[in-house]
C-alpha positions, -999 to +999 in steps of 0.1 A: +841-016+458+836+000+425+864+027+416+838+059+405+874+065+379+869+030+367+831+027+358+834+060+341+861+045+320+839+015+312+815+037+299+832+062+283+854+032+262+813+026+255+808+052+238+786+070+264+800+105+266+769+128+279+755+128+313+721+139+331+701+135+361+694+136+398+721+130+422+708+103+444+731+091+478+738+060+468+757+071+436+768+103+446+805+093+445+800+084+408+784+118+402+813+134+423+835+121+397+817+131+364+813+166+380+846+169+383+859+154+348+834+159+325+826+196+306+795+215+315+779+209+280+786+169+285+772+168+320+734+185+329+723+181+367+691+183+358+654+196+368+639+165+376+644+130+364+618+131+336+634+158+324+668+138+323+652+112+299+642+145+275+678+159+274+693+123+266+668+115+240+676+147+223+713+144+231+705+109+213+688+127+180+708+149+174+742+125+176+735+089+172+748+084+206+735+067+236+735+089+269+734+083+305+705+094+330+715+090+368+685+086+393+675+075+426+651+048+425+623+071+436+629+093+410+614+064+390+578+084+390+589+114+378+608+095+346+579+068+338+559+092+312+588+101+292+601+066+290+569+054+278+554+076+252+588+088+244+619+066+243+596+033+247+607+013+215+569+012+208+573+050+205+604+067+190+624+042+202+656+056+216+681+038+235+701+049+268+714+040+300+693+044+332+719+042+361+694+036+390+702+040+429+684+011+447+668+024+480+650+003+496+661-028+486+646-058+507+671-069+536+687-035+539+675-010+565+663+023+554+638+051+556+600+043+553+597+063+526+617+040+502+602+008+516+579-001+486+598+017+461+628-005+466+609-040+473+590-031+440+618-018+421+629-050+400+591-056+390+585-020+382+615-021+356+599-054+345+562-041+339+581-013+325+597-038+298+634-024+308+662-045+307+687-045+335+713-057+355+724-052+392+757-043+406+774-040+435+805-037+453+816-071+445+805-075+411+833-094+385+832-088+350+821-055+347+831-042+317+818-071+300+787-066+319+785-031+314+794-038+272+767-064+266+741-040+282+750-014+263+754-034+232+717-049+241+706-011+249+720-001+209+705-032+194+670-030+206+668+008+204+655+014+236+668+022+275+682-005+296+688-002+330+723-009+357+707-012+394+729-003+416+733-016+451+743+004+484+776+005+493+791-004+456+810+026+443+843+037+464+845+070+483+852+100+457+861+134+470+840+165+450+875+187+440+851+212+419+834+230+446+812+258+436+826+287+459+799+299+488+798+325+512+804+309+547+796+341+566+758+328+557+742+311+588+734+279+588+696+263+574+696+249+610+697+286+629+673+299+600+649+268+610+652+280+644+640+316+637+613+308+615+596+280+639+599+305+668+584+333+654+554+313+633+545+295+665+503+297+655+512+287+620+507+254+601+543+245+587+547+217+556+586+209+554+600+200+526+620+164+522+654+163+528+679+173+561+651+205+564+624+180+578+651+162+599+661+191+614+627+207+623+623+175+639+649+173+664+643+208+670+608+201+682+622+178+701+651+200+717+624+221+730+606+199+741+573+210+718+549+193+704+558+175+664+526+191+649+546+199+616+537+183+588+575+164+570+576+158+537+600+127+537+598+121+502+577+132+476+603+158+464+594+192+456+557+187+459+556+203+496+546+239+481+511+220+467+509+201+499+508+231+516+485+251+491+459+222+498+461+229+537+461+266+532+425+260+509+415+241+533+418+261+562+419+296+547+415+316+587+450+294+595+483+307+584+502+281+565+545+283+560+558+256+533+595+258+541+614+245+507+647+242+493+663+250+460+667+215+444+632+206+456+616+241+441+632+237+411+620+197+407+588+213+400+592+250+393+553+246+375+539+249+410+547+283+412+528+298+386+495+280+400+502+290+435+505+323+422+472+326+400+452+309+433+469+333+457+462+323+491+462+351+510+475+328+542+503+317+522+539+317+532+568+303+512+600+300+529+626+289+501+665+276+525+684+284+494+723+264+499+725+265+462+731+226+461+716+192+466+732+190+496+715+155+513+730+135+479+764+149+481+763+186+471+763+188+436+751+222+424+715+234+416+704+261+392+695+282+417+725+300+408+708+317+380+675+324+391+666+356+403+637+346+426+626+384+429+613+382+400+599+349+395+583+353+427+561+382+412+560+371+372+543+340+390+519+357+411+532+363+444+523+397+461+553+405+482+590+390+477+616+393+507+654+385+510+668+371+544+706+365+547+710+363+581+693+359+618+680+396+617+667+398+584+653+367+584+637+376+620+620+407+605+613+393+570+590+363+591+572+391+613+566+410+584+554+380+561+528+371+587+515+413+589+511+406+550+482+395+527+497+362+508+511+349+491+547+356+502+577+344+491+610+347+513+643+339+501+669+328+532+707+326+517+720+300+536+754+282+538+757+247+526+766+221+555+748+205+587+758+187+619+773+153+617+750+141+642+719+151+628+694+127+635+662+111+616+628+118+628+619+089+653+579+089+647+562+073+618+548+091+589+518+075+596+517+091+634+531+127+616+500+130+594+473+123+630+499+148+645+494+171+618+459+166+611+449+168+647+464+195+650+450+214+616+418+208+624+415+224+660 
């Protein structure tokens, strides 16, 4: 395996000295490791991954110097605009590094959601016209590798690409956790609460350990999975669930979201807002991290959701922060004319055996539908 200490030295001996993206699983040890060593201003967990490839290509104007963007491969689609009709060489033609999670990759068993992405992944970087390379755990030569890349990245002013494999960087322990408040309940109990006081409502969840663990509480109760899971499609479960509540306006519709998800696509908001369902109900689990990819930090930190919620069009805005308030916020949201916003404060952290939802996402969506349309 690939020390996270080592490949940072690679690159930094490279010249690469400014960091951005998405944490992703796969190189979550990696990010660990520049959390923990590189400054704030050198180091931007970013919004979403198209937005990554905007703060390196400025980070690139304004120094000369080449930066890295992080990413799960699905993050691929939200990157793809920017790379073309910005930092494509037929553009302005600015180089960096793409470091690139491979989910999905053919032969290796993983969730359906990262199926295609990850058999298509080397011919999407190739229709792309991106240059890369793959790594893995037992890959010799890596500085050299990771030189002539960057060298070829310089030379042809334009981003270049390292795939990298499950299973290649070694175990790295975050050291600069953000302090929380572990009197907070867990996302799990909050769950609980909010499916077993909305039981008439249509729920959208968003992707992440949310979905998983509506789903094996469905199952623990032995009720029926008529929730709709997001499994990927990250933050986009808000406008999922705007389309169900337009299209059944006499049902009451709950999107439950999280805080790296929301702020992914914070745009939705606003256009929720100006439509203003009045069966609307936005849950936000707020654990103030990207907690399924490792638990780096979001910005959620700094956002007073108060009064977003009502600069974006929202009609009421409540605060939950444990199983009482959040009991009394849900039977109150559902007295209410919509949209609604709650914000639950929970603590970061889930069970270690927290399973994956066992039905298809096909079956979910006839579940769903069925079950939408009665």
């Amino acid at each position: 395996m690939i020390k996270p200490e080592t490949f940072y030295n690679h690159l930094n001996g490279n010249g690469i000295g400014f960091f951005c993206g998405v944490p992703d699983s796969l190189l979550k040890y990696f990010c660990a490791y520049i959390f923990d060593h590189v400054k704030s201003k050198r180091h931007i967990i970013s919004a979403n991954e198209g937005n990554a490839i905007a703060l390196a290509a400025g980070y690139y104007l304004a120094t000369g110097k080449l930066g890295l963007v992080y990413m799960q491969n699905s993050g691929i689609g939200n990157a793809v605009n920017p790379l073309l009709s910005l930092v494509d060489k037929e553009v302005y033609s600015i180089p960096m590094i793409l470091l690139i999670g491979w989910r999905g990759e053919p032969g290796i068993k993983d969730e359906p959601q990262h199926i295609k992405q990850g058999r298509i992944q080397l011919s999407l970087l190739d229709n792309l016209e991106i240059p890369y390379q793959i790594i893995d755990k037992n890959t010799m030569g890596l500085e050299e590798q990771m030189k002539e890349l960057i060298d070829l990245s310089k030379k042809i002013s334009a981003p270049v690409a390292l795939v990298v494999k499950k299973g290649t960087f070694e175990e790295y322990k975050l050291e600069n956790n953000i302090k929380e408040d572990t009197q907070l309940f867990s996302r799990e109990a909050a769950l609980e609460i909010v499916l077993d006081n909305l039981q008439e409502s249509v729920i959208i969840s968003t992707t992440g350990k949310t979905s998983r663990e509506i789903f094996e509480i469905r199952e623990r109760n032995n009720a029926p999975h008529n929730d709709f899971l997001t499994v990927g499609s990250m933050g986009h479960a808000s406008s999922i669930a705007l389309g169900v509540a337009l299209g059944h306006p006499e049902k009451k519709t709950v999107c439950i979201d999280g805080d790296g998800a929301m702020i992914m696509h914070l745009g939705s908001l606003p256009v929720l807002g100006n439509i203003a369902p009045q069966n609307f109900i936005h849950i936000l689990m707020n654990n103030f991290c990207h907690e399924s990819v490792g638990g780096q930090p979001t910005a959620s930190r700094v956002i007073d959701f108060d009064k977003l919620c009502y600069a974006t069009g929202y009609k009421k805005y409540l605060l939950a922060s444990d199983e009482e308030s959040l009991r009394d916020a849900v039977l109150q949201a559902h007295k209410l004319t919509g949209p609604v916003f709650i914000e639950v404060k929970i603590r970061k952290g889930s069970r270690s055996d927290l399973g994956r939802p066992t039905i298809s996402p096909q079956n979910n969506k006839m579940n769903f539908m069925d079950y939408v349309s009665k």
